[in-house]
N, C-alpha and C positions, 0 to 999 in steps of 0.2 A: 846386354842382359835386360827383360823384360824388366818394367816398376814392378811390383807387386801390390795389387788392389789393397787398398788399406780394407780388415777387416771388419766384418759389423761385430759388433756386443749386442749379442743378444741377451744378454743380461738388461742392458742400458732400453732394450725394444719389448722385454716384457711388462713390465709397467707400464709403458703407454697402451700396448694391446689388451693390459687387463683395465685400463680404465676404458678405451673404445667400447670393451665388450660391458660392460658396468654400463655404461652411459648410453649404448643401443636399448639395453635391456630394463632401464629404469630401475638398475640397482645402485646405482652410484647415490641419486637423489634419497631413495629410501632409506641406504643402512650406511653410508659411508659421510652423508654430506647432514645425517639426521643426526641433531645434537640435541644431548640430555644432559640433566643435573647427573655430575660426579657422584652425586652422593646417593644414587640408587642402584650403582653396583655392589648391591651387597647382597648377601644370599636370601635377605626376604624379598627383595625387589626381583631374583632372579629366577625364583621359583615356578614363577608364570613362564619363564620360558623354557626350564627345566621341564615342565608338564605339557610344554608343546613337542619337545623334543622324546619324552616317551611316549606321547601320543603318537606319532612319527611313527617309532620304534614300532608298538604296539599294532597298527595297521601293516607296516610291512611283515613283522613277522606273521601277521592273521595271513598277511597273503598266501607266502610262503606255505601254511597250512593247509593252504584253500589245496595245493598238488597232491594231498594225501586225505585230506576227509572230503566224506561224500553223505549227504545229509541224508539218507536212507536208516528207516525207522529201524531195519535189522542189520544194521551193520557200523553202523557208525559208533556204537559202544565196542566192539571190537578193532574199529579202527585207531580211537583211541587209543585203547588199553594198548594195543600193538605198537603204538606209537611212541607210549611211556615208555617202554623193552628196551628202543634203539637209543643207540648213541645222541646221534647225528638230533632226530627229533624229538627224543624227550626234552633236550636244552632247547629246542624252540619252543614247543609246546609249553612246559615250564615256563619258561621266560615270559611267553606271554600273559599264561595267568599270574604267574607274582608281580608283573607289571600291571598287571588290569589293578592289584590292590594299592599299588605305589598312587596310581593317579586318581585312584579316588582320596586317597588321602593326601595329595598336593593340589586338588580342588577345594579340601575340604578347610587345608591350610591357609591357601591364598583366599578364599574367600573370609575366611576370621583377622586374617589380616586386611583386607579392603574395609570390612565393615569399621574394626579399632583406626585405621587411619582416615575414614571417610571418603574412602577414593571414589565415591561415586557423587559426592557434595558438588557445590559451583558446577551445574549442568551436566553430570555425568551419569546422570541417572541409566541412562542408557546401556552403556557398560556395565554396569552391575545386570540389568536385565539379560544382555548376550554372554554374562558370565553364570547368571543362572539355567541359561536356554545351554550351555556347552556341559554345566554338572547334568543336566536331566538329562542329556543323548550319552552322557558317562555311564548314567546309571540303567540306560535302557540298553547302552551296548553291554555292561553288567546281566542283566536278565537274557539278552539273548544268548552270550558266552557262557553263562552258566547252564542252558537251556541243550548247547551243540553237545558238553560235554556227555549229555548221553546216559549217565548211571541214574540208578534211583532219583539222586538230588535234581539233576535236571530233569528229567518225564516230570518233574511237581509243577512246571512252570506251565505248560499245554492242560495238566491236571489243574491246575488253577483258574485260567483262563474257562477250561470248561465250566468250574464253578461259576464263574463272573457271568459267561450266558446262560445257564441253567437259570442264574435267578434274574434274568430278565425278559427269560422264557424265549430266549434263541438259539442254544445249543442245540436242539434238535433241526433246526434250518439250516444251521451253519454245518452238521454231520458233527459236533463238537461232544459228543458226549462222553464218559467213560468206558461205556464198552467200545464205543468208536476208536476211541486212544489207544487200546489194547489189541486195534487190529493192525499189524504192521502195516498193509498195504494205506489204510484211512493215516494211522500214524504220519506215514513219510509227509502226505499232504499237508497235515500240519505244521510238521519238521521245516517243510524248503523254504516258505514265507519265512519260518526264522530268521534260517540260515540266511538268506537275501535282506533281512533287516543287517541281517550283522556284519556280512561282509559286505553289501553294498548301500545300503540307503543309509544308515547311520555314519559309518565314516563319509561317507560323499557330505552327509550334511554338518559333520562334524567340521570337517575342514572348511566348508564355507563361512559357519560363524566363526572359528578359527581366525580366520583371516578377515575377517569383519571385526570382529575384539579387535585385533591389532592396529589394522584401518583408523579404527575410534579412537583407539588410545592417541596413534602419531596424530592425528587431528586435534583431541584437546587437548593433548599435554600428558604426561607421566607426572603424578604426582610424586612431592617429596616425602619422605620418610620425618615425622615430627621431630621424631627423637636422636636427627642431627641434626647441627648448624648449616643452615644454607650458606654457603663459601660463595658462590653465583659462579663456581665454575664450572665447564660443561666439558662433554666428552662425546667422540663419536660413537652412534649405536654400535660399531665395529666392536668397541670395548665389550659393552651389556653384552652381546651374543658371545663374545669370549668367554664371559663368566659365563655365559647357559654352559659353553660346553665344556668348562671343566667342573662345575657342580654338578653337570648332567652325567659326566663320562663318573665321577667317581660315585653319584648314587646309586645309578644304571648298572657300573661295573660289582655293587654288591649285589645288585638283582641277579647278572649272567653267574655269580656266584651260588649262588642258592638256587639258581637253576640247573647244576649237576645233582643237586641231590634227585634221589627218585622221590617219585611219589606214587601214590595209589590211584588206582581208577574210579576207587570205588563199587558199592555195587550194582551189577547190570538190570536196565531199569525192567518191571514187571511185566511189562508184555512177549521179554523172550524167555522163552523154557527152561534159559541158563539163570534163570535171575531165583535167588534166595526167595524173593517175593512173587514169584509168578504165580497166576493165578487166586492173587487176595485180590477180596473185594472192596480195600481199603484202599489210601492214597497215602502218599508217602508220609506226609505227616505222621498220620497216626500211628505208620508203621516204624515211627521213630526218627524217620531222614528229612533234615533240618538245612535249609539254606546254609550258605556259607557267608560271612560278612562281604559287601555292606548291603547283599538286600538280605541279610538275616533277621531284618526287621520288621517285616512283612508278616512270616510266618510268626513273629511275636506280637505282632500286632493283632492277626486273625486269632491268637489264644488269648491274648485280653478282651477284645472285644464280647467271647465267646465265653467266657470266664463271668465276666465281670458284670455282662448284657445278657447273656445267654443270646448272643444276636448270631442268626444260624442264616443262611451261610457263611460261614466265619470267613470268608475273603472279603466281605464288607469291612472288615478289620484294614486290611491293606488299601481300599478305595477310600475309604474316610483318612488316615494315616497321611494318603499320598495329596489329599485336598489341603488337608491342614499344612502341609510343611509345604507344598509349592506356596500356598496363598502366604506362609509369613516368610518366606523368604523373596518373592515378589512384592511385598508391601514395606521389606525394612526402607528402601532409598526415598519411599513416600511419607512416611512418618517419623522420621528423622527431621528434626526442627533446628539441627543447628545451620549454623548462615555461611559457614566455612570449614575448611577439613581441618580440625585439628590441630594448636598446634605446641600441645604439651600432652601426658597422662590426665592431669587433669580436667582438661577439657574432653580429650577422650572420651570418659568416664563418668560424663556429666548427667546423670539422667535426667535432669531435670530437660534438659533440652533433646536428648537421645536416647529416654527409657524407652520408648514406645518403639524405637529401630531392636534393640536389646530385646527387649519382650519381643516380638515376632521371630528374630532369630534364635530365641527361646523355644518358640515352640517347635521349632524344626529339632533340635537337640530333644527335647525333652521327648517328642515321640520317638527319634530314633535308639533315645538311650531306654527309655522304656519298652520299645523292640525288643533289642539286643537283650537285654537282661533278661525278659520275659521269655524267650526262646529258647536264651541258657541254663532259666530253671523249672519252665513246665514244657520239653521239645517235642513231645506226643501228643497228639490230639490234632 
């Protein structure tokens, strides 16, 4: 009777082939052999990667939409609305805008957290700058998605922008003007550059600083959390991305929840025949239709200024708005005077060394929260 080949375990041969493949591919050095302080698995440390991980989400599901909208000025509010109807794609659609609001508000988190810890102190200035560069492509991929969806609220966005070259006296070179807007065929023209900011040039550039943030980060160090004891023990990044994905899966998993609900399309913007507002010679504003948070601020902004200045064209309101909050949130890591990150409340909270970081990223809140409020109680005009 023949031996019988002793057999392989391939049990015993997949770990080696998953480390081969790790170690071909430059992942092994990066996330398995890449060690951090213990003590920044914790859910404020893991935040930043939670908001990488529905960043992720968020572009794939945009894809995914890309097979049903078609950026055409007569059709894409009905494609929409069509789209809210079905099963299948309202939970996409859904999902993707109650996620568009998740990660502005886990930008807006982890940035109040870097500033309170000083994670941009001891030469990190840097990081703080490509984390401001990934909220601004947030908020521009914000204006463009609010722009696809098409009803009233979006047409305000191409109507805005006509305001902005009217008063620089190029909307008529550019064909940008209001009765222009109101012609479907000139419309769609405006439309496609959107659309192409938003499903291509934005995420392509998103993901690049993306992966440049994290680049910087494994390069100087991950800083620690003040408000524990350094133990000096460390852990593989394998751990930290475990937390992303189980903080991720359960905050993510209340977004796909709230994305069975329906929602509204809204209504169809002025240039088609079906729209409440067709044929006003007004703009949406005045017609009462208000941004949706977070560039709700905007359109509060253009009623203060307007208000307050009588300064006409009131989208000067949103260009001054937008100068002030980049310039103080670009200037906290510069005028921040302490000499290291923190390493009490105390110190935190020291203005004598750190008013002047607090005051800049003052004035970023204070315009946005004078926005929002401004919007929510004078939304006409």
């Amino acid at each position: 009777m023949a031996e019988k080949s002793p057999g392989v375990d391939k049990a015993s041969m997949s770990p080696s082939a998953r480390e081969t493949l790790a170690d071909q591919f430059g992942v092994k050095g990066i996330i398995s052999e890449y060690l951090i302080p213990i003590e920044t698995n914790t859910i404020w440390y893991t935040l930043g990667g939670v908001l990488g991980i529905a960043l992720v989400f968020e572009i794939l599901t945009g894809f995914i939409l890309t097979w049903r909208y078609i950026p055409d000025a007569g059709k894409a509010f009905g494609i929409t609305a069509s789209m809210l109807k079905e099963p299948f794609w309202s939970v996409v659609l859904n999902f993707h805008y109650w996620a568009a609001y998740l990660i502005f508000a886990l930008v807006m988190i982890h940035m109040m957290r870097v500033l309170i810890t000083g994670g941009y102190l001891r030469g990190k200035q840097g990081l703080w700058l490509l984390g401001v560069a990934l909220a601004g492509i947030v908020f521009l991929l914000s204006i463009t998605g609010e722009t696809l969806h098409w009803d009233e609220r979006g047409f305000a966005v191409p109507w805005h922008i006509s305001e902005l070259l009217d008063a620089v006296g190029l909307a008529g070179v550019f064909q940008y003007t209001h009765p222009d807007l109101k012609v479907i065929s000139i419309a769609t023209e405006k439309l496609i550059p959107i659309y192409a900011a938003h499903v291509a040039v934005l995420p392509i550039l998103l993901l690049v600083v993306m992966a440049l943030h994290y680049y910087v980060i494994r390069v100087k160090k991950i800083s620690l959390p003040f408000w524990l004891s350094e133990s000096g023990r460390k852990a593989p990044f394998t751990e930290h991305v475990r937390a992303w994905l189980i903080y991720g899966g359960i905050i993510l998993g209340v977004v796909l929840v709230i994305s069975f609900i329906s929602r509204d399309p809204g209504p169809a913007p002025q240039l088609l025949p079906s729209s409440p507002f067709f044929g006003s010679k007004h703009g949406p504003g005045t017609l009462g239709i208000t941004p949706t948070y977070p560039i709700s601020w905007t359109h509060g902004m253009n009623r203060l200024v307007a208000i307050l200045f009588n300064l006409q064209p009131d989208i000067w309101g949103t260009v001054i708005g937008m100068v002030l909050m980049l310039g103080g949130v670009l200037a906290v890591p510069f005028v921040d005077r302490a000499k290291h990150e923190p390493r009490g409340w105390t110190e935190a909270f020291n203005l004598r060394q750190r008013g002047w970081a607090f005051f800049a990223i003052g004035v970023f809140w204070v315009i946005m929260i004078a926005g929002v409020v401004t919007n929510a109680v004078t939304p006409i005009g």
